[in-house]
N, C-alpha and C positions, 0 to 999 in steps of 0.2 A: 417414543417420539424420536424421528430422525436430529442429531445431532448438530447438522448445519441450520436447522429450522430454530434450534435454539439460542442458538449465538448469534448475539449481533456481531456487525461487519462495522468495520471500521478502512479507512482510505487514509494511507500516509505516502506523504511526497515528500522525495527528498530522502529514502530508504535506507540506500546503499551505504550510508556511512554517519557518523556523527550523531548530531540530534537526532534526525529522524531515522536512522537504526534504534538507539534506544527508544525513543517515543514507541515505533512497531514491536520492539521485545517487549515493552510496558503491557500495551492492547494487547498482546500475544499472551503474556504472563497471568491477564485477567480476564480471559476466559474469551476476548474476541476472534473473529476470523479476519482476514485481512487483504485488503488493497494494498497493494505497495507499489511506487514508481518512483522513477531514476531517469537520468538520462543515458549510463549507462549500463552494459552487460549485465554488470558486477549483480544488479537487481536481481537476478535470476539467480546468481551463485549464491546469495544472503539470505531468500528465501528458505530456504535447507534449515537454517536456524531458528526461524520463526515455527516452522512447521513441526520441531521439535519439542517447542513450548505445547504445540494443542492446538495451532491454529492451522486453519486449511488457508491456504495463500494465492491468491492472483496476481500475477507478476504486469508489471505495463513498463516497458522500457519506450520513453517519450523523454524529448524537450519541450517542458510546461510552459518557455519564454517564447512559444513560437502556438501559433494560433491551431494549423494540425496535431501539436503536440497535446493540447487541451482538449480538442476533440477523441483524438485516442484514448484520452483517460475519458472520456465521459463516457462513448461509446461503449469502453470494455464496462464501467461501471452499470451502464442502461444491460446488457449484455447479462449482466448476471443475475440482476431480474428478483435483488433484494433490497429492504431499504438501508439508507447508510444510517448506521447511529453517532458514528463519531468520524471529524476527519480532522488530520492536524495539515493542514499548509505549511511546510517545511521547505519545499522549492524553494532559491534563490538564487541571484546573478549576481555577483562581485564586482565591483570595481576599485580601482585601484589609481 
């Protein structure tokens, strides 16, 4: 049996660093495939380490605080035409 058929997919935001870098090494660690986004670049460079645990990785570099930015991710998500089993929300916006 094809191997992306057997693993759920999981959706983290907020990727690139911090919590949701680990949160994505976690899903990564335990046998998921992975959505990841950021607002920015770096999403695509961190990728490389997920995909080393096992996981296949789609990358979405968006601003989730912006209404396009939410579209992008949904889109890419509709786009790859699996169901989501796990998503952690990790996006945030600081103030100060």
């Amino acid at each position: 049996m094809n191997q992306t058929l057997t693993r759920p997919l999981a959706v983290v935001t907020g990727a690139s660093s911090g919590i949701g870098y680990e949160l994505a090494k976690q899903f990564a660690q335990n046998g998921f495939d992975l959505v990841v986004t950021a607002t920015g670049s770096s999403i695509n460079e961190v990728a490389g380490a997920f995909e080393e645990l096992g996981a296949k990785v789609e990358t979405v570099q968006a601003d989730l605080a912006t209404y396009n930015g939410v579209e992008t991710l949904y889109n890419q998500i509709q786009a790859i035409g699996r169901p989501v089993e796990a998503i952690a929300i990790n996006a945030g916006v600081g103030f100060s």
